[in-house]
VEXTI-693663 format. One record per residue (C-alpha): residue in three letters; z, x, y. Coordinates in steps of 0.25 Angstrom, whole numbers, plus 2048, in hexadecimal, padded with zeros to 3 digits. Layout:
BEGIN
alaZXY ...
//
This chain:
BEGIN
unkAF285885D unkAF086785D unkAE486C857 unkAEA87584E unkAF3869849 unkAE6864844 unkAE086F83F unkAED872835 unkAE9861832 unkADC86582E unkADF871824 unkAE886881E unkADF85C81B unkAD5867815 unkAE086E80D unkAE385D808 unkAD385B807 unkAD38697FE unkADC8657F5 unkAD88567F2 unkAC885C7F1 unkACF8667E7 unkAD685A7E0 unkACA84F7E1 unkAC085A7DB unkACA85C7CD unkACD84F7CB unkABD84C7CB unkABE8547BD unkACC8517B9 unkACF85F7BA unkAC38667B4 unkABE86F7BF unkAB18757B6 unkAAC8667B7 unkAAD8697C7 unkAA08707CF unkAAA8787D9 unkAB987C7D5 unkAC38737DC unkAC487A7E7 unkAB887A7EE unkABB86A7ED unkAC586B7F4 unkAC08767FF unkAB486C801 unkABC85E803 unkAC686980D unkABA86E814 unkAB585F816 unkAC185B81B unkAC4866827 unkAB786A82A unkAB085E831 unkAC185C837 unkABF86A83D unkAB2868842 unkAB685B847 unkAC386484F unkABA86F854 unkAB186685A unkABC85D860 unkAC2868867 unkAB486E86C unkAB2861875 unkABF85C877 unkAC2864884 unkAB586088A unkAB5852888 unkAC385188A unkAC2857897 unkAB584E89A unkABD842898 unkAC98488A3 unkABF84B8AE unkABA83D8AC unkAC68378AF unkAC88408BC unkAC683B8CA unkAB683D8CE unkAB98478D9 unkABE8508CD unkAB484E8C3 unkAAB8518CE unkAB08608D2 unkAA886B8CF unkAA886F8BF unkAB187C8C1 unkABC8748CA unkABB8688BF unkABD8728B6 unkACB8788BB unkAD08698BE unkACF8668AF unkAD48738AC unkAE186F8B4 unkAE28608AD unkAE18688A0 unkAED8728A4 unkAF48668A8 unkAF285E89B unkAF6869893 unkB0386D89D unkAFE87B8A2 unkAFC87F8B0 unkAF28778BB unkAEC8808C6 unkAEE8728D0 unkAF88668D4 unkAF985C8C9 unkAF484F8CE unkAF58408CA unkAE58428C6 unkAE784F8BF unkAF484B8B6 unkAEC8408B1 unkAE08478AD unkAEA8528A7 unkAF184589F unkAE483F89A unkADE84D896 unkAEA84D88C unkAE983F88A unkADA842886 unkADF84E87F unkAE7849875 unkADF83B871 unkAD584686D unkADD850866 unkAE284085C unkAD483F85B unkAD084D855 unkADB84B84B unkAD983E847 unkAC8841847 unkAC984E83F unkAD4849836 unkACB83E832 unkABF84782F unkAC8850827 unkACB84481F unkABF83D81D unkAB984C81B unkAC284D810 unkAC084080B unkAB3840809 unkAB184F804 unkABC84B7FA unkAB48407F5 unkAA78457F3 unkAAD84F7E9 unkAA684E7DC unkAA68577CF unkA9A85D7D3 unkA9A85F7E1 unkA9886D7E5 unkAA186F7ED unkAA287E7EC unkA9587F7F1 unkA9A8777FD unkAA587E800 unkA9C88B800 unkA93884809 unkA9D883812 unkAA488E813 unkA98895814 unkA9488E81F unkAA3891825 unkA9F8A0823 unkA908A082A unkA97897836 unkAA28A2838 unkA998AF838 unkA8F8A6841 unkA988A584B unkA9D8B384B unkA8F8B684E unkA8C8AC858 unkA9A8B0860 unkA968BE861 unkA878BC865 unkA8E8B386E unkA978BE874 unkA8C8C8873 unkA848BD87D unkA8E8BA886 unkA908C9889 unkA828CA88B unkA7F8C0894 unkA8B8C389E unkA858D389C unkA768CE8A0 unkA7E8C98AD unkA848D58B0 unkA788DC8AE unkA708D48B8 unkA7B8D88C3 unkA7C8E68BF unkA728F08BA unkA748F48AB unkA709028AE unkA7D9018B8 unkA858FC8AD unkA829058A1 unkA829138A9 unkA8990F8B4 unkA9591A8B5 unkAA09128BE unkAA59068BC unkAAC8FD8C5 unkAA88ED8C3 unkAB18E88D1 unkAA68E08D8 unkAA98D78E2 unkAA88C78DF unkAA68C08EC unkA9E8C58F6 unkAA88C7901 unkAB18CE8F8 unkAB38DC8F9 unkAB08E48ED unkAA88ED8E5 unkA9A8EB8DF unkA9E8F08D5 unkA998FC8CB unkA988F98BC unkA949078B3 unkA9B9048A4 unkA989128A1 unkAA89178A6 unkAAD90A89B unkAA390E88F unkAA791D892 unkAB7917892 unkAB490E886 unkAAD919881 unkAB9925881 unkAC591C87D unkABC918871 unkAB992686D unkAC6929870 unkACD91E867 unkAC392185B unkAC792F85D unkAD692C85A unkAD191F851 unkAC8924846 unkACE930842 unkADC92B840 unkAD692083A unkACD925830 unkAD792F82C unkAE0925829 unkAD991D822 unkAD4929818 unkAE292D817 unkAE791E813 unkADB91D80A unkADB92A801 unkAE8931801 unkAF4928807 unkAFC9227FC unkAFC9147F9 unkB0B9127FF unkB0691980C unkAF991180D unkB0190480D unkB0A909818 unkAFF90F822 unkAF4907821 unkAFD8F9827 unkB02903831 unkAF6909836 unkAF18FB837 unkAFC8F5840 unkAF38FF84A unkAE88F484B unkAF38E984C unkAF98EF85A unkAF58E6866 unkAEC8EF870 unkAF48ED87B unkB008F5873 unkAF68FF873 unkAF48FF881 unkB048FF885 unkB0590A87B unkAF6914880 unkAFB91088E unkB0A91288E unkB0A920884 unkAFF924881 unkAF792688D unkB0692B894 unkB07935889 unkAF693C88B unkAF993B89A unkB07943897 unkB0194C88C unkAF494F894 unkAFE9528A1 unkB0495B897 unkAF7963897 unkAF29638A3 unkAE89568A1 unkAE794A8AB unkAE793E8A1 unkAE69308AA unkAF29248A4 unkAE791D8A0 unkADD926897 unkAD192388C unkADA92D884 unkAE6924882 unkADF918881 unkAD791D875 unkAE192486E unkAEA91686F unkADC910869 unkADA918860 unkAE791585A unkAE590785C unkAD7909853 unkADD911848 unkADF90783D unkAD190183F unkACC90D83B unkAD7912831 unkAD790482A unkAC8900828 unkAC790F824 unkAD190E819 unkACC902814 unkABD908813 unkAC291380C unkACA90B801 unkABD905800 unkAB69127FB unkAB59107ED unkABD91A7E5 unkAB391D7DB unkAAE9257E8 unkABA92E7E9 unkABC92E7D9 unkAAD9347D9 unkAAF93D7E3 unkABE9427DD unkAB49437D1 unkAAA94D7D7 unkAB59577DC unkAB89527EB unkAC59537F1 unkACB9477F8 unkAC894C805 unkABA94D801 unkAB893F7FB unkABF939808 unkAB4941811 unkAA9942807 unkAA99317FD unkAB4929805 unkAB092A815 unkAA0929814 unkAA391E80A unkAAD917813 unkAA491B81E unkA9F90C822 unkAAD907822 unkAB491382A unkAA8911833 unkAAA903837 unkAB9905838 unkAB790F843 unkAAC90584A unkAB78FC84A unkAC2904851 unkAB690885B unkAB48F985D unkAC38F885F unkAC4903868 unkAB9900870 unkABE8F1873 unkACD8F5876 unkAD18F0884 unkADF8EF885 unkAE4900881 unkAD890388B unkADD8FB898 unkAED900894 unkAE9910891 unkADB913898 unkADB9098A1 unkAD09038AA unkACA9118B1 unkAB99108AF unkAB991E8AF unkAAC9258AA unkAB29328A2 unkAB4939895 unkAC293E898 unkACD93588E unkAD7939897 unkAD39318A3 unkAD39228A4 unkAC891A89F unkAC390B89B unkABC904892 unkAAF8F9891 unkABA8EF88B unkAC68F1896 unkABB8EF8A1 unkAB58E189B unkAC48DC89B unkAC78E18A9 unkABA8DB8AE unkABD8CE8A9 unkAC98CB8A9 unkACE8C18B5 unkAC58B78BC unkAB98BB8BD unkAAB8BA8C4 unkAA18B98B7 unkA958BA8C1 unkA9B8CA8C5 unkA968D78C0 unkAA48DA8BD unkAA68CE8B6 unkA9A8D08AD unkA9B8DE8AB unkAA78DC8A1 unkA998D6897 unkA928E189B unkA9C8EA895 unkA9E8E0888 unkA8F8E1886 unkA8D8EF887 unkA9A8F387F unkA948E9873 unkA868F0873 unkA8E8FD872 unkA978F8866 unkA8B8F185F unkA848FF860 unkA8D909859 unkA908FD850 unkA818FF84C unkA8190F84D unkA8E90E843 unkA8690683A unkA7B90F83A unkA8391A835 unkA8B91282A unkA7F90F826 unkA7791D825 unkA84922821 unkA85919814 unkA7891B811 unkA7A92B812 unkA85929809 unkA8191F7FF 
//
């Protein structure tokens, strides 16, 4: 029984549950829903909620410990001279009798002892899988019973339902909060590790960066060298770059859609300019790598320039592009948000229209305009894909955007990506980099906030 199969069950018991709450609660009153404490609905949204919450529940914790106790009671059937292999080599043994349960590929010959611990891990499989349906079905029914039940004329089952929901709303922003302090420890916790194999100092001025080191002692290899200067500086150009393509183009349009394009064309442009932020990045990539970069290192050949295939300059104006609409469309939307008593006002006083867009809209849209360019910042700074295909993976330290450059989040991929030794500076310098490019980010977050803030005041 697929879990979704069950999950499509349970929607549809609640949907019945609903609808004979609704029923139950009006035909308590014959009718006469002001003789009611709640309207008919809320009835029928708490004899719902009774009826697929405690089911849910009941499924999410079902799935939580099935793998475990399944695989517990497989190991238990296995000959002793494999239950007593070392945890990792277990580990990969069960891994293949999973594989073969489930008919993907097994890294070893399929044995008499194997086939049947594959055959009675399905076997186990499935009796479990009956019995989550039949358990949580029953909940759901008895949940729904009872809730169904227990309605009176003067239950106050709006306040419940608030109750809950409320609840449902505390439980979701708590969790967003607890996974990001979450993020923000694991990062810190693998960086304190770098730190203790190589000097902070090293890290944060370091001016070369080259994180080869050599994992076994009788291998040959470097010990490696790890300054992030060259990455912040490379991180740092393509931004400034992008924004310098990105901002103005956006926020031009957004002023031009906003107070003098007419309604026919705002309809028209607005869904087209938005397609921009619907483009997969690696179209982007294919597209900075295969014409855009070809076309500055043929224009600057043209004037007597050496522009490397692979340059900060093309892959910043390629993002830049790509940023576009989250500049231009969270501007356009601040400033139709300005109320129009403002420009009438100002109409009023004398002032062109010119001089109310500089002068009433644009400080009043300021905090919105603000946080649409801190968002394409965000965006360019976390790009990876139109970096590695159009500046690609050089750590050079320079301000030229003609040569070739990478960025802090290019490197953390390339450092992790493949097996691994999760004891080795190189492997730990990828959180090293994550630490330091969130403490950056949280900073001009704060500085930006600053200046909305003495800016609003300025101008309230």
């Amino acid at each position: 029984m697929q879990s979704s199969t069950l999950i499509i069950v349970l929607l549809g018991f609640m949907a019945v549950a609903y609808y004979m709450g609704r029923k139950r609660s009006l035909s308590l009153v014959s009718g006469r829903v002001r003789d009611l404490h709640s309207l008919p609905s809320y009835y029928g949204i708490h004899t719902a909620l009774w009826c697929g919450v405690p089911a849910l529940l009941l499924f999410v914790m079902w799935i939580s410990f099935e793998g475990s106790v399944v695989t517990g009671l497989v190991v238990d059937g296995l000959p002793t001279e494999i239950q007593n292999l070392p945890p990792e080599r277990l580990n990969l043994v069960m891994n293949d009798i999973r594989n073969l349960a489930q008919g993907d590929i097994v890294s070893r010959a399929v044995d008499a002892t194997m086939q049947s611990a594959a055959d009675h891990y399905a076997s186990l499989l499935r009796i479990s899988h009956m019995a989550l349906f039949v358990v949580a079905l029953s909940v759901a029914i008895i949940g729904g019973l009872f809730a169904q039940r227990s309605i009176s004329r003067h239950q106050r089952a709006r306040n419940r339902v608030e109750k809950a929901i409320n609840f449902f709303l505390v439980s979701s922003s708590s969790l967003a909060i607890f996974t990001t302090i979450g993020i923000v420890l694991s990062v810190l916790f693998e960086s304190i590790r770098f730190f203790q194999q190589i000097p902070i100092t090293e890290f944060l001025f370091g001016l070369e960066w080259s994180p080869q080191t050599a994992i076994r002692a009788d291998q040959v290899g470097s010990s490696g060298v790890f300054g992030a200067i060259p990455l912040f500086a490379g991180t740092f150009l393509i931004t400034l770059i992008a924004m310098f393509v990105a901002v103005p183009i956006g926020l031009m349009s957004a002023i031009y859609m906003a107070e003098y394009a007419g309604k026919h064309f705002r309809a028209l442009a607005k869904p087209v300019l938005e397609v921009l932020a619907g483009i997969p990045t690696v179209v982007y990539g294919f597209f900075a790598a295969l014409t855009v970069a070809p076309f500055f290192r043929d224009m600057g050949a043209t004037l007597g320039l050496s522009v490397s295939s692979e340059s900060a300059l093309a892959a910043g104006v390629v993002m830049g592009i790509m940023i576009i609409p989250f500049v231009s469309s969270l501007s356009d939307d601040v400033i139709n948000a300005v109320p129009q008593a403002m420009r009438d006002g100002s109409y009023g006083l004398g002032a062109t229209r010119s001089e109310t867009i500089r002068q009433v809209i644009i400080p009043a849209a300021l905090p919105g305009i603000v946080g649409g360019v801190l968002l394409a910042v965000s965006r360019a700074i976390g790009e990876t894909m139109i970096v590695v295909m159009a500046a690609g993976l050089s750590a050079n330290l320079t301000a030229n955007p003609l040569e070739a450059v990478t960025t802090v989040t290019v490197q953390i991929v390339t450092l992790l990506v493949g097996d691994q030794e999760f004891d080795s500076a190189k492997t730990l310098a990828a959180f090293a980099l994550a630490l330091v490019l969130f403490v950056i980010t949280l900073a001009l977050n704060m500085i930006a906030l600053h200046i909305v803030r003495k800016y609003r005041e300025q101008y309230e």
